[in-house]
N, C-alpha and C positions, 0 to 999 in steps of 0.2 A: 584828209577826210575830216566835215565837221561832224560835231557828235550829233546833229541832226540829223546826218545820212545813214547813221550805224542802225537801223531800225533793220535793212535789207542785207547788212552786210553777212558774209560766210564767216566761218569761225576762222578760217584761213585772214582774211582781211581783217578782222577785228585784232587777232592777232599781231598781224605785220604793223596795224596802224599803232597798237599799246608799245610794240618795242620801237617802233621808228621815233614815237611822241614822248614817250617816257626813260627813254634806255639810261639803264644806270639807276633808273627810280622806280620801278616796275619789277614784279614780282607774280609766279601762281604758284598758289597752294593745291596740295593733294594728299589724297588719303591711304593712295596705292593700293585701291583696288578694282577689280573689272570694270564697271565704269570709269575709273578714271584716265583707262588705256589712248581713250583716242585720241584727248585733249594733251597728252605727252607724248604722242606720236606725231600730230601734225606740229607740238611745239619746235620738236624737237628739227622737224622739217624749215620751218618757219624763221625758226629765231631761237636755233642752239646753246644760246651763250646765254638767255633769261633764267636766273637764278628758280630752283623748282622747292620751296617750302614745305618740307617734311615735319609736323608735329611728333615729336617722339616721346608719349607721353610716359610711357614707363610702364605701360599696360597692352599694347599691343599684341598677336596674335604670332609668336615664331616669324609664320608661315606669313605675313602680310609683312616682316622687316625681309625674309627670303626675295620675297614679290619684287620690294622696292630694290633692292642691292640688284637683282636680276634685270629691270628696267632702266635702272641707271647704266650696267653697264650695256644695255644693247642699243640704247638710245643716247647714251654720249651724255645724259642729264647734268645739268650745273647744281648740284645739288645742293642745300641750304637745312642742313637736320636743327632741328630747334627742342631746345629743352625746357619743361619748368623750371621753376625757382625753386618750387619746394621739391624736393625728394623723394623717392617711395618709401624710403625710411624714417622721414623726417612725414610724410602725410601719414602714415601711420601712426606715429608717438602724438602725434597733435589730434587725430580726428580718429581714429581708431580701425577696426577692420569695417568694411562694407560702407564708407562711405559713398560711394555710387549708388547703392540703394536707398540708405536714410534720407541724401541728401544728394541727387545728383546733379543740379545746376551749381551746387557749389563746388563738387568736386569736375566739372566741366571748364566750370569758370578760371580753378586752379591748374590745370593737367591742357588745355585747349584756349581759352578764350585769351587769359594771360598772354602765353606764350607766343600767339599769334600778334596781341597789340603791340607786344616787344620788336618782332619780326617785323610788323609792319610800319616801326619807326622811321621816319626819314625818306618813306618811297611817296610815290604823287601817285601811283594805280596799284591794282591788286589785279589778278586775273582768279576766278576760283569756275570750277567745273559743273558746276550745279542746274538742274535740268526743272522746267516747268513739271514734270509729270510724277517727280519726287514726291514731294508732300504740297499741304494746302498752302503752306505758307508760299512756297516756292510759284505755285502759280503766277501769284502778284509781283515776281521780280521782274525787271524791264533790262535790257542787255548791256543798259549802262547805270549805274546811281552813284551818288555821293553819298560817302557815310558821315556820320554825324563829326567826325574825326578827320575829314576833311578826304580823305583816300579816294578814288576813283575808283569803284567797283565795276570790274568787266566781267560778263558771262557769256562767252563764247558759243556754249555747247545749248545754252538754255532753253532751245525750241526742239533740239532733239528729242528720238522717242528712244526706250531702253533698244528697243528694235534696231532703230538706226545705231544704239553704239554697239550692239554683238554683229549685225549686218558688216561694219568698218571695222572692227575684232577680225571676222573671217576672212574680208576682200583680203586685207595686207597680211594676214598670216601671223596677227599676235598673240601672247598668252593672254589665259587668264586668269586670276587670283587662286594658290592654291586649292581654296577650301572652296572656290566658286560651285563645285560640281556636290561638294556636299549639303548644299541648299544658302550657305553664305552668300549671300548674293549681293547683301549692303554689307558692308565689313567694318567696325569704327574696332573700340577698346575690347579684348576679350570678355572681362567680367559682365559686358554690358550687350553682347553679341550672342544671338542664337540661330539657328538657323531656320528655312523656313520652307514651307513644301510649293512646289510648281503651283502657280495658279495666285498663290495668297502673296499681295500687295509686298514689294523687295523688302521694302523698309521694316516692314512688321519685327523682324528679328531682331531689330536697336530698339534699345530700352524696354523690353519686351512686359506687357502685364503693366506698364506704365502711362501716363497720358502725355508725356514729352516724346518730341519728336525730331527737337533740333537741339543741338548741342548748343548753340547760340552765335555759332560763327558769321552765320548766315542772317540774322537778324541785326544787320545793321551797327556794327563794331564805335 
């Protein structure tokens, strides 16, 4: 398939075509949570053996490391846990308590963005989950781009509606994120995660009382 056909393709095909085109050098990241279900289900259907990129940044929620050890073992996941460089004890001694508040693109940068360009050394594609109807920025992503680093960004799922991925949650009979049901509905870092009521925009609960909206994975690596 050339990349000028991938405009119509299913997330199914975009799929098969990243692991048949890249294998070996291909990679998707995720976040392990409700949304992230379908895109590791059909992975997992698809092309079992594609390495599945886990950010562990040392701030997650119990209950979203529960999530992922749960999806790994019902979906067989090739799983890939990635750590920062710096420590939790070691970003404390250096930058103090609540750096997520004072400063949270730096501390994104260090706990996320890092860890992901280490991850993403030596592969030619990336696959990541990320949907048009997220935020504004996401609207403007196209299902295939080059990052500036040379990578092959695929977006499988990106014309999906939340609709469509709790509709594919229900047909196949998957979980969803512990805390989904307590209004968590986007899930990233604890200290940086609130929840949010029926009706009000998913996202709203990241970074909450803030004007950021991406962690910076997404903007072009």
């Amino acid at each position: 398939m050339q990349l000028l056909e991938m405009a119509g393709a299913t997330p199914e095909e975009l799929l098969h075509w990243a692991w048949t085109t890249f294998q070996g050098r291909v990679a998707i990241s995720s976040s392990f949570q409700t949304q992230s279900v379908p895109l590791l289900h059909l992975a997992s259907r698809v092309c079992p053996d594609i390495p599945i990129i886990f950010l562990d940044t040392g701030f997650h929620f119990p209950e979203t490391l529960a999530f992922r050890d749960q999806l790994r073992a019902r979906l067989g996941l090739n799983l890939d846990i990635v750590h920062p460089v710096i420590s939790q004890s070691q970003l404390l001694a250096r930058y103090g308590e609540g750096l997520y508040r004072r400063d949270p693109d730096l501390c994104c940068y260090l706990n996320k963005i890092e860890p992901m360009e280490r991850a993403l050394s030596g592969l030619s594609a990336w696959v990541a989950g990320v949907r048009r109807d997220q935020s504004k920025h996401r609207q403007n992503l196209t299902a295939i781009e080059v990052q500036r680093s040379g990578v092959l960004k695929i977006h499988p799922m990106l014309d999906w509606t939340n609709a469509q991925i709790l509709a594919y949650i229900e047909a196949h009979d998957l979980p969803h994120h512990p805390l989904y049901a307590q209004g968590y509905r986007s899930v990233g870092c604890a200290p940086c995660t609130i929840p949010v009521m029926l009706g009000v925009d998913d996202r709203a609960g990241r970074w909450a009382e803030t004007d950021k909206e991406e962690c910076g994975l997404h903007l072009n690596l």
